[in-house]
Structure formats: C-alpha cells, structure tokens
C-alpha positions in Angstrom: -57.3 16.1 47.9 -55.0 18.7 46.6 -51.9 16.3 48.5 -53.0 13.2 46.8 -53.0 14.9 43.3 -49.5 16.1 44.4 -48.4 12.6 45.4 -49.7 11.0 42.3 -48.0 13.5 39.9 -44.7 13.0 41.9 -45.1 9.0 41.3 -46.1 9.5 38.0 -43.2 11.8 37.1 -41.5 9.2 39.0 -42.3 6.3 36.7 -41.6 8.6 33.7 -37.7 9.5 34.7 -37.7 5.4 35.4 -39.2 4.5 31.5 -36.4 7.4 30.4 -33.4 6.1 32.3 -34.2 2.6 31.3 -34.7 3.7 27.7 -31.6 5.4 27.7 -29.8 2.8 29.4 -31.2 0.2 26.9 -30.0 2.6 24.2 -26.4 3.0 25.4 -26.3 -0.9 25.3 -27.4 -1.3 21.9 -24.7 1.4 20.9 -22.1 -0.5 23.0 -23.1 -4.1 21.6 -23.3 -2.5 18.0 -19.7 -0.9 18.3 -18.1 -3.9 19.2 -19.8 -6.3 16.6 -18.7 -3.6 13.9 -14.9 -3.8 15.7 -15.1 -7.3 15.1 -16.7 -7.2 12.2 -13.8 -5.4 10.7 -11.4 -7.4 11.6 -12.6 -10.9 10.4 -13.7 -9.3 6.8 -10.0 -7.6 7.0 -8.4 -10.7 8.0 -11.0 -12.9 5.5 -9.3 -10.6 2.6 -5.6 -11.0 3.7 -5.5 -14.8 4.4 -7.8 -15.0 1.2 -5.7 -13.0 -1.2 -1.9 -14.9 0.4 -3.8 -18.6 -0.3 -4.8 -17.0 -4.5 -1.5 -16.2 -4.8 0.6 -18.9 -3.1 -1.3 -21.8 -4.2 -0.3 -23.2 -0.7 3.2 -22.6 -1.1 3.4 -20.1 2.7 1.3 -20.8 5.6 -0.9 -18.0 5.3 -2.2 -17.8 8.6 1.3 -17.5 9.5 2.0 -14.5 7.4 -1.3 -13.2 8.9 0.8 -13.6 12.6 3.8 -12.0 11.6 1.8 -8.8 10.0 -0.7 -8.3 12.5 2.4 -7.8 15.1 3.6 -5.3 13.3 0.7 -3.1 14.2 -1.8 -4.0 16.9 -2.0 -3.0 19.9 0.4 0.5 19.3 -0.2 4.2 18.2 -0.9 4.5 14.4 1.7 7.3 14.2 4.2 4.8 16.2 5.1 2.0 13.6 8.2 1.9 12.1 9.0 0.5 8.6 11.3 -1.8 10.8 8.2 -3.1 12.6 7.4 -5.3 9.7 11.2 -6.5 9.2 9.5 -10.0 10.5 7.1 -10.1 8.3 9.3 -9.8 5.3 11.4 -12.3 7.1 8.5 -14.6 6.7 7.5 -13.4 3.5 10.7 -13.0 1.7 10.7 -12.0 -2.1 11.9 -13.8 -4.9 14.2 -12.3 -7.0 13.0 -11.8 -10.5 15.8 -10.8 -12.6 15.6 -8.8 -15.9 11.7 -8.8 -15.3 11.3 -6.4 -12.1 9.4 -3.2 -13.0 9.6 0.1 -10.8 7.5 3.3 -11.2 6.6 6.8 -9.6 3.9 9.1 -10.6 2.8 6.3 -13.6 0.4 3.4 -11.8 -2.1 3.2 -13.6 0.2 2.9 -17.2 2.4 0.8 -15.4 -0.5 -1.9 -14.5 -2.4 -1.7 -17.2 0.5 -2.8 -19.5 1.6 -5.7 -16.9 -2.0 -7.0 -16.8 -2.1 -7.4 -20.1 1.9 -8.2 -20.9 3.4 -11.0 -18.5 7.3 -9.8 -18.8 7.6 -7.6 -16.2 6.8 -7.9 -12.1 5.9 -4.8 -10.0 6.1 -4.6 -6.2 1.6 -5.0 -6.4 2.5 -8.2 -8.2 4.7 -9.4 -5.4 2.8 -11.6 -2.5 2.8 -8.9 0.1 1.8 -6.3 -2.8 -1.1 -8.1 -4.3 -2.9 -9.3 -0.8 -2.4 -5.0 0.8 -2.8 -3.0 -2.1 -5.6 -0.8 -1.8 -6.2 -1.5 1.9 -6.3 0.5 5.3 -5.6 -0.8 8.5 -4.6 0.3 12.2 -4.5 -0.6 15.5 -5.0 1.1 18.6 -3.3 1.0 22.3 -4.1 -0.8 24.7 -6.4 -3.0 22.2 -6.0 -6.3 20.6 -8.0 -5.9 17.4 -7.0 -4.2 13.7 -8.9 -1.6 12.7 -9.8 0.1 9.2 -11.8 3.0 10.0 -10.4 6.0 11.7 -6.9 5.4 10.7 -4.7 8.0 10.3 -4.3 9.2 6.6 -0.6 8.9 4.5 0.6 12.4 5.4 -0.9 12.6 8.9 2.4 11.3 10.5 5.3 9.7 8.7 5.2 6.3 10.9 1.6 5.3 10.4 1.0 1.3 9.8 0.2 1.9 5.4 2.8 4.3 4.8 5.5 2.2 7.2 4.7 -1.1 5.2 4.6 0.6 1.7 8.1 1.9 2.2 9.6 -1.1 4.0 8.5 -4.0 1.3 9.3 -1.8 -1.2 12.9 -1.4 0.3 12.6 -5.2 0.3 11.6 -5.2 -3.6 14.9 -3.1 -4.4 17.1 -4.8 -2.4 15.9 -8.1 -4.7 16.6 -5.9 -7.8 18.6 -7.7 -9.7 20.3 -8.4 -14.1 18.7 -5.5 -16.2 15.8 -3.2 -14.3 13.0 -1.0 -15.8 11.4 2.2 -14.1 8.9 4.1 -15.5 8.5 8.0 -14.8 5.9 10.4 -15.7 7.3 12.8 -18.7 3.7 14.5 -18.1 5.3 16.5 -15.0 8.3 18.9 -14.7 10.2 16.5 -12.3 9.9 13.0 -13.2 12.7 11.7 -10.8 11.6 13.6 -7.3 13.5 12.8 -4.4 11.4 12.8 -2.3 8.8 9.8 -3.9 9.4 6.1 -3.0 11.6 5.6 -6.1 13.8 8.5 -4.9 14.0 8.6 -1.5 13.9 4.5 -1.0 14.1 2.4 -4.1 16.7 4.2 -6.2 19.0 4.3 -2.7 18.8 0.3 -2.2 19.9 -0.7 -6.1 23.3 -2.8 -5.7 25.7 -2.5 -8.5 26.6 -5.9 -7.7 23.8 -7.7 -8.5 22.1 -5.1 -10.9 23.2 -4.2 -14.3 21.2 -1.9 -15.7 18.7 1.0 -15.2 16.1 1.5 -17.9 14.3 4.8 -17.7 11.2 4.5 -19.8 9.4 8.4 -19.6 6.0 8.1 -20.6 5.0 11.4 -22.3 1.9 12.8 -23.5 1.4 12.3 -26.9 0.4 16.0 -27.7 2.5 18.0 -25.1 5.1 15.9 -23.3 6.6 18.2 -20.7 9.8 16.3 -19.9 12.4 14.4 -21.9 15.4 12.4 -21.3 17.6 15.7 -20.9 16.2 16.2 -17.7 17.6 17.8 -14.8 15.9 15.9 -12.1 17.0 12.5 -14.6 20.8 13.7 -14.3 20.4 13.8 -10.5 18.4 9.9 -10.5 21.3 9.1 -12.6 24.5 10.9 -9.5 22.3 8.7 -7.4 22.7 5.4 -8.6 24.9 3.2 -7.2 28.6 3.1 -9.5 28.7 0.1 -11.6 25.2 0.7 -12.9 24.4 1.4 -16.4 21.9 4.4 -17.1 19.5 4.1 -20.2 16.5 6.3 -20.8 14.4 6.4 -23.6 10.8 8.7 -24.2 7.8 6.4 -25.3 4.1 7.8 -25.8 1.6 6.5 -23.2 -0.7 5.6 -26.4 2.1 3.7 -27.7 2.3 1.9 -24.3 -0.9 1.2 -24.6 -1.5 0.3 -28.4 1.6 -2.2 -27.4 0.6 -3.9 -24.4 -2.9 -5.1 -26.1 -0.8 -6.1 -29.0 -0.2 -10.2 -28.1 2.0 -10.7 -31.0 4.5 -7.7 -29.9 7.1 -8.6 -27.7 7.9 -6.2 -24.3 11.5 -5.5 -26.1 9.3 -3.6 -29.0 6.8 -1.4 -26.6 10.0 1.0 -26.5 
C-alpha cells in the first residue's frame, strides 16, 4: 500500500515538473516570438517614417527607397560606437544638397528661436530644413553586429561614444550643409550664455572650419540676448576667436537682437527678414 502511494506521488510529481517545463517552455516562446515581432516592428514603423518624410519633401524628385539603401548601409549590421561620419559619405552622395545662397541659416545653443522664426518667416534654410534634416530630426536608430535589422531602442546615447550612428550623421550632413555655404550667411548664437561661439559645438568644431572664402562672402552673427539680462555681447571673447577661425576672405558682422524682438518679428508678415535685426 504504502509503495503504491509512493509510486503515485512520484508520477504525479512527475506530471507536475512536465505541465511546468512545458509552461515554461511555452513561455520562453512567446518571449522569443514577441521579441522578434517588436524588432521588426521597429524597423518597418522606422523605415515607414523615413521613406514617408523623403517622398513629403521631395515631391518625387529622389527615389526615396533609394535614399533609404544608401542610409541604412551606413549603419546596420556594425557596433553603434563603430560608425564614422564617413560611413554616410554615400548617402550624401545620393542625397546631395542644394546650395541656397544668401538664405542658409546656422545656429548653436538657439534651436528653438532659430525654428520658430523660420517656420513662420520663409527667407532663411537651416540644416532641419534640408532633405536629410527634415526626414532624421528627432529620431534614434542603431544597428547591431552580426544582425540585419535597424534598431531604435537600446542605442547608445550622444555622449556614450563619439562614433555612434546619430551623433556620426548629425556631424557629417552638417559638414555637407557648410561646405554648400555659400553669398552672404547668418548664424545665430546664444548671448544668454558666457560663451556663445564654443569650440567645441557643431558650429565650432565642424561648421565654422568648412566655410570657403571663395564661395562665401559674409558671416552674420545675430546674438540673441535676454531682454532683461543679456549675458554676452558682440565684444565677446569667444566671438573674437569664431572670427581668427574663419576662413580669410570672409567678412565678419555681428549685431545683438532681443529674442522677443525675434519673435515679435517673425509673426509680423508685413516685416521683411532684413528688419528682424
């Protein structure tokens, strides 16, 4: 009696460790299937926005799907510390900008001022209102080795490592964006901080080094100040050094504008850009 009652608790525990493995197994499935659908997931809604955001702005004009090619290379399939701003020299190849002279708007420290005025004033171009600009800004992406598919979750932030896939294609189209500088240019720098120019933002370390004195005239400094406590002016010292690192040939301006002035100006539709500063 007492070895059947044994047997049937063995069997019994038996049939529980099967129902438990199977559950488990069943579980790790799910977790499997459900990871891979998100993976995929991601990439069609990633790829959905890009091609989506190339044909708005193109109006057909680029093979977006191309574009899509050319970008994606840059990328997938590699460490996201381990891409270069040169890995997307194709891509700008394909994409190439078009040089809008007189109109072509730079900035550091100032986005938001910056594209509120051109949003509402169409007389200047910034790099977000460029083709490659427009369809990335404000979107992550990755890939991974030894995998196939772009990723936009669990990518490594902008000052995690210097060669990550945002931070490499930031700096290399706005090399490209520079390089197309051309006739008269505008930045505008934040007279809010104690070094408007830094050499060590975009503007300084990339932009400002690319500007050729043979097809730019100009550079207009507009410093957007606080209309209570500006904290820089024209006078500088980190303005004298933007102005040793220009390029011989071209012509230095600067002048201090109030961002409420900016502001009161660009929602103005009878004032011309000349007369925001």
């Amino acid at each position: 009696m007492e070895q059947r009652e044994r047997s049937g608790s063995k069997k019994r525990r038996r049939s529980r460790c099967l129902l438990v493995g199977a559950g488990v197994a069943v579980l790790i499935f799910i977790i499997v299937v459900v990871a891979v659908a998100v993976s995929l997931q991601d990439k069609t809604d990633f790829k959905t926005t890009f091609v989506r955001r190339c044909e708005e702005f193109t109006s057909k004009e680029l093979d977006c799907e191309t574009a899509w090619t050319a970008f994606e290379k840059a990328y997938v399939g590699k460490d996201p510390c381990e891409v270069p701003m040169g890995a997307y020299d194709p891509l700008i190849a394909a994409t190439p900008f078009k040089p809008s002279c007189n109109r072509m708007m730079f900035w550091s420290k100032t986005k938001d001022v910056v594209h509120d005025f051109t949003a509402k004033k169409d007389c200047f171009v910034t790099l977000e209102d460029t083709l490659l600009g427009s369809v990335l800004d404000g979107l992550t992406w990755c890939g991974k080795e030894g995998s196939t598919e772009t990723f936009t979750t669990g990518c490594p932030g902008w000052t995690q490592c210097e060669h990550n896939p945002v931070r490499s294609f930031w700096n290399r189209i706005s090399a490209g964006f520079a390089d197309a500088a051309c006739g008269d240019v505008t930045a505008m720098l934040n007279g809010s901080i104690t070094t408007p120019f830094h050499p060590a933002s975009i503007f300084g370390s990339i932009e400002v080094k690319r500007f050729n004195s043979t097809k730019m005239r100009t550079l207009n400094v507009v410093l957007v100040t606080d209309d209570t406590s500006p904290v820089a002016n024209c006078s500088n010292p980190s303005l004298k050094d933007l102005q040793k690192e220009l390029d011989k040939g071209i012509k230095y301006f600067c002048k201090e504008v109030t961002d409420s002035k900016i502001e009161a100006c660009g929602s103005d539709p009878q004032k011309p850009c000349g007369s925001c500063w």
